[in-house]
N, C-alpha and C positions, 0 to 999 in steps of 0.2 A: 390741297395741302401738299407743300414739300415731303418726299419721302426721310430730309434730312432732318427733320424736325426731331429734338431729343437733344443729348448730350454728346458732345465731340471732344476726341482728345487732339489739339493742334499744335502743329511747329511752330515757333516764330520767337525771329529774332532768339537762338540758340537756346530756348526756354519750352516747356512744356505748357500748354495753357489745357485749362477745361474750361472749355465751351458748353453753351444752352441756346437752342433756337426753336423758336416758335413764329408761327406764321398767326397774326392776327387779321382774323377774313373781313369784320367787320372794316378795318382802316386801309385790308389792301395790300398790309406792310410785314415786312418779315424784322422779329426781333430776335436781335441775337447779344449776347454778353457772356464774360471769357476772363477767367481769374487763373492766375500764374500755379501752378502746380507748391511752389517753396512756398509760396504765402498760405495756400490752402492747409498744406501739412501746418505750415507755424498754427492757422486759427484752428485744427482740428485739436492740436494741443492743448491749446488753452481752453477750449471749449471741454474737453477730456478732462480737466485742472479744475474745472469750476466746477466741475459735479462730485469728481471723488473726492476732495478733500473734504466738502462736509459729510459725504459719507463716511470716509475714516474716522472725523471726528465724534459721528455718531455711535460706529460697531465702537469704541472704547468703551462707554461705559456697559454699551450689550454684553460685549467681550466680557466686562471685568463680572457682569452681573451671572451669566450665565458660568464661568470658573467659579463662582462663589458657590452657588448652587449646586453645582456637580461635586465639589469641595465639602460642600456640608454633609450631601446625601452620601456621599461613601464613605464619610467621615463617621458614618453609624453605624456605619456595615463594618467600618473595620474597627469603630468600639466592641461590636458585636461578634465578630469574629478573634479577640484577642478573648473577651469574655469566656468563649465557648472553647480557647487556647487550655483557658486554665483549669478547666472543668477534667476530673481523671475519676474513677471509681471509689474513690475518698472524696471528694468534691465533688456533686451533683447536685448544688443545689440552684433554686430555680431561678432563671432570668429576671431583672426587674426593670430594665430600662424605658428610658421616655423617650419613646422613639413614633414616627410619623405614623400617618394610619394605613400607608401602605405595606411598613414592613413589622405591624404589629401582630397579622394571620403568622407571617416566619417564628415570631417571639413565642408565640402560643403553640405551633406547630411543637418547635425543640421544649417548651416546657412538659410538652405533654410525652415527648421520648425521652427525656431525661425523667420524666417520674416513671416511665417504667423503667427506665436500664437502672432507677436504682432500686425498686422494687425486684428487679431480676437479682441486683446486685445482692440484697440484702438475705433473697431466697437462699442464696447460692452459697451466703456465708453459713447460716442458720443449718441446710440442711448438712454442711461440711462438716458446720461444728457438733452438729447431733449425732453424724454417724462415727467423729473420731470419736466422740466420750460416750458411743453405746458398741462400738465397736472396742475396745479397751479393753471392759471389764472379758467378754468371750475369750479374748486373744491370749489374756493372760491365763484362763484357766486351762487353755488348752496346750499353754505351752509348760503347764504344771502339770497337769496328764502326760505330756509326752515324757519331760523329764522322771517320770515314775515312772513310764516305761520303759526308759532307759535305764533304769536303776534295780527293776523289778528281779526278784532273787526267784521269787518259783512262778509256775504257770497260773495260780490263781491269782499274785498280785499281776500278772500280763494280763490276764482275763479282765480284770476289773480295770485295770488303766487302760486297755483297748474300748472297752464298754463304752467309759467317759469321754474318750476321745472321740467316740461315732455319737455319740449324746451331746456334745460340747459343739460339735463341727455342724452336725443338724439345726440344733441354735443354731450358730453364727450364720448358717444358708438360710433359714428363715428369716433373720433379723437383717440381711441384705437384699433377701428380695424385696420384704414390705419397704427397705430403704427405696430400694429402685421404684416401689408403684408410686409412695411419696414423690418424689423426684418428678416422675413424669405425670403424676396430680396437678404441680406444681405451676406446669409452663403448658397443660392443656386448655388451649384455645374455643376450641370450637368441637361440639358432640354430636352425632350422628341420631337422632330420635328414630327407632322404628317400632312398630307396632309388634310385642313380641308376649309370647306366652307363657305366660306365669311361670306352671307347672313344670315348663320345660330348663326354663333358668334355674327355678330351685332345685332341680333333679341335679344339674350338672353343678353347682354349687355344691351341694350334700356330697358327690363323686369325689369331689378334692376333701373333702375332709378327712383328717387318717381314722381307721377304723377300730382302731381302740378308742377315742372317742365316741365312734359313732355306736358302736357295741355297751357304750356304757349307761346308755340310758336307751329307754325306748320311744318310739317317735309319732306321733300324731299327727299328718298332715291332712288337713281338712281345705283343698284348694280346689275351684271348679277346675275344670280342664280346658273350657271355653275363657275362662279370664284371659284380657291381655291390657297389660301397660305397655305407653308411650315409652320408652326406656331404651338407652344405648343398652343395648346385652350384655357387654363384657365388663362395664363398669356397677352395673345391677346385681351381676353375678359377682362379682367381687364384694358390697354389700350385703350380699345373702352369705356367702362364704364364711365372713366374715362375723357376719352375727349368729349364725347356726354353729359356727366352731366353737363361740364365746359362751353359748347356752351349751352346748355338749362337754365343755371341760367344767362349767363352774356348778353343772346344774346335780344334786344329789346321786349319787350312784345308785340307778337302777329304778331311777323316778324317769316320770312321762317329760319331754318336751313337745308342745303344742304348737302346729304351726296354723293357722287359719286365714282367709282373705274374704274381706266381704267388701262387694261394690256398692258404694252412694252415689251420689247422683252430680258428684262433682269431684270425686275421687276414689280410691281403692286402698281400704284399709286392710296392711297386713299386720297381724298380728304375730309375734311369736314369745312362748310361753317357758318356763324352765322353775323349776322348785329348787331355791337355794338354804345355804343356811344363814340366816339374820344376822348371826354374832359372824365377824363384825358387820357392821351397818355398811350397805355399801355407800360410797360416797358418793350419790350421781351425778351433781354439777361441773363434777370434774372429768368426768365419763368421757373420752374422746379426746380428750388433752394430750399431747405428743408426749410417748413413756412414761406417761402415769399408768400404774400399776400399785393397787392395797397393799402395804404391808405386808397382810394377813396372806396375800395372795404369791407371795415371790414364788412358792414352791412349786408354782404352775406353769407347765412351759407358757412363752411370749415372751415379745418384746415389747410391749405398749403400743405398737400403732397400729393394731386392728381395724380399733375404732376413730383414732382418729383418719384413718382413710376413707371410713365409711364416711365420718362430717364432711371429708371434704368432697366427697361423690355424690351425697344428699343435697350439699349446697349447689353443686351445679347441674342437679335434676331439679329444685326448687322442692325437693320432700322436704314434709315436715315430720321429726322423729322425736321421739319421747322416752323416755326409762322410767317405769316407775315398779314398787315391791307394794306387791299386795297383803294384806291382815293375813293370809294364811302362804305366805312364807314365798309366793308365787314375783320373779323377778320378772316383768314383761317389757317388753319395747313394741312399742307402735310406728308406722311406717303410712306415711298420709299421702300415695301417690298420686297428682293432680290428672284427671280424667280428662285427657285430651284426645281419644277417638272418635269424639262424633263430629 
């Protein structure tokens, strides 16, 4: 076989040709054939022309179908994003569009942040609005002490408007801190459970109570020393604080309060015990309600939210607590702490 066999590019006659030769062995003979260079460009053309033009005519309606598509899908994202334009801390309410099932997890996602930011929203008014109208009534008395002591003509009326004024201001620091534990009850997430000792909370609990209180009655605690509840500490003892200060201001001068804890077999009940007086009835459904406070009771220092810190630190211990007044005059609360150590 010729080495020349294949395609040749040839002169001839002032033109360009392509050439093709092959040698057939069977006949002997060598075949060769040779198309002008201009003709081949012209047929490469038309040959180029018969295949894309029905392609073009095919990508239109591709073309139009896939714009339409792309068209429709961001057409929801930017319903959905004008939606979400209008939404402002007076306006959060929840999404409701008919939208595809890919971008239905996003709809439920932001429903589910929009019902807290308005949940946060609503906190934030509530506890605003509770500390300006509990913060009011202190502010004004204290700026009626002062003006009496600016007015005051001898040392006894000094004495007595400085007195009110350390009396009025001690409120008002009280009534701002339980503001502040509210506040941060409020927006706590997530609680630290450890295994902690009874005796050792209520000790430090009983510490913080002032001791004219604690002087005013005498005290009975009946707590093993081995007991221990599941309990964040600081928030336990904030509940003990709090309901041992409540039995020490309201409980008869000079009478026992009892405190006792007995473990069951699914929980630890503590008990704690105070002798009050009946008239009036206390009211206990109401017991824990944000600045409820008896009538009968104004003359006692607080500000009403004792107890409702303790509901809201019960609630996220999952205790269950109780008030009730017994036939011999005995005000008790029970504390049903669920026994999670073993």
């Amino acid at each position: 076989m010729s080495p020349n066999t294949g395609y040749h590019v040839i002169k001839y006659d002032d033109h360009e040709w392509i050439g093709f030769s092959l040698f057939a062995a069977d006949l002997d003979v060598w075949i060769f054939t040779a198309q002008r260079e201009d003709f081949r460009d012209e047929l490469s053309v038309h040959v180029a022309l018969d295949h894309l033009i029905p392609l073009c005519i095919a990508l239109i309606p591709i073309l139009m179908l896939v714009w339409f598509a792309v068209y429709w899908g961001t057409n929801l994202i930017k319903v959905l994003s004008i939606k979400l334009s209008q939404t402002g801390p007076n306006n959060l309410k929840q999404l409701d569009l008919k939208l595809p099932r890919e971008l239905e997890p996003f709809q439920h996602a932001i429903n589910s942040l929009l019902a807290e930011l308005k949940e946060y929203v609503i906190k934030e008014k509530r506890f605003i609005a509770d500390a300006s109208h509990e913060l009011r009534t202190p502010l004004s008395i204290l700026q009626l002490h002062t003006d009496n002591l600016s007015e005051a003509k001898s040392p006894a009326d000094m004495l007595n408007a400085n007195l009110a004024i350390q009396k009025s201001t001690k409120r008002l620091s009280h009534l701002v801190f339980q503001l502040m534990e509210i506040q941060k009850l409020e927006h706590l997430d997530q609680l630290r459970f450890l295994p902690t000792v009874l005796l050792n909370v209520l000790s430090d609990a009983m510490a913080q109570i002032e001791s004219k209180y604690l002087d005013n009655v005498s005290w009975d605690i009946q707590v093993d020393s081995a007991t221990k509840l599941l309990v964040e500490a600081a928030l336990f003892q904030c509940v003990l604080r709090n309901l041992l200060d409540n039995a020490a201001k309201y409980a008869q001068k000079g009478s026992v309060v009892k405190v006792n804890a007995e473990e069951e077999l699914t929980f630890c009940k503590i008990t704690i015990r105070n002798f009050i007086s009946t008239e009036p009835t206390p009211d206990l459904p109401r017991l824990g309600e944000r600045f409820f406070r008896h009538a009968a009771n104004q003359d006692i220092e607080g500000s009403g939210l004792g107890l409702s810190i303790v509901r809201k630190i019960i609630d996220l211990h999952q205790i269950e607590l109780t008030y009730r007044v017994s036939n011999n005059e005995e005000f008790i609360v029970e504390l049903k702490v669920p026994n999670n150590l073993s």
